[in-house]
N, C-alpha and C positions, 0 to 999 in steps of 0.2 A: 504493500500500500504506500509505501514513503519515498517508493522509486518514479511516482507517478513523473513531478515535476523536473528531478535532476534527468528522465529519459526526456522529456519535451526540450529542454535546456541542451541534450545531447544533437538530440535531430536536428536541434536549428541551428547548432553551431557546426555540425559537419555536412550540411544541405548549403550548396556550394550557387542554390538559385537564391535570388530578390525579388520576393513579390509580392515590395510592397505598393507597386499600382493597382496591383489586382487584386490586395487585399482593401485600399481605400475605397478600389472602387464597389465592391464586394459591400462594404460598410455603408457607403451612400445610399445602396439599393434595401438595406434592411427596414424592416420599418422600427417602431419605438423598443416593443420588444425583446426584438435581435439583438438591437443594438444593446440595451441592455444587459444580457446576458454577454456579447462579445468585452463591453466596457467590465462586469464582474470578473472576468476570467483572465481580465487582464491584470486586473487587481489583485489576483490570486499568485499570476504568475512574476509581476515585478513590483507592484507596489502601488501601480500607476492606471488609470483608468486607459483603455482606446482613445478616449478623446483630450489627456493631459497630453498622451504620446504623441498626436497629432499637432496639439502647440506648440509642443519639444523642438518640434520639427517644424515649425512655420507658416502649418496649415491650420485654415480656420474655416468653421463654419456656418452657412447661414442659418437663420430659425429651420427653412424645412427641411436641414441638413445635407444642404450641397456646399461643394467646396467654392470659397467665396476668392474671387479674381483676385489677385496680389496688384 
């Protein structure tokens, strides 16, 4: 049971692909929900909600959650 998240932590650091277009855009298409559940899980796994990591990073969004022009 305790190996769940150091095995998650393994595959993404020897998974040699980026994708995180496809994972924002994957998040746009969610509805509240999903989203929710994707932002706990992220919580789970760094500390950080989906859409703190998003700000981290520069992206922002608008109220019906698309990504707003820079």
């Amino acid at each position: 049971m305790d190996d769940v998240i150091p095995t998650i932590y393994t595959e993404m650091a020897t998974d040699g692909e980026n994708q995180s277009a496809e994972l924002l855009d994957y998040y746009t298409r969610c509805d509240q929900t999903e989203r929710t559940v994707i932002n706990e899980v992220c919580m789970y796994l760094c500390g950080w909600s989906f859409e703190t990591i998003l700000e981290k990073c520069g992206i922002q969004l608008d109220e019906a959650g698309n990504i707003k022009e820079q």
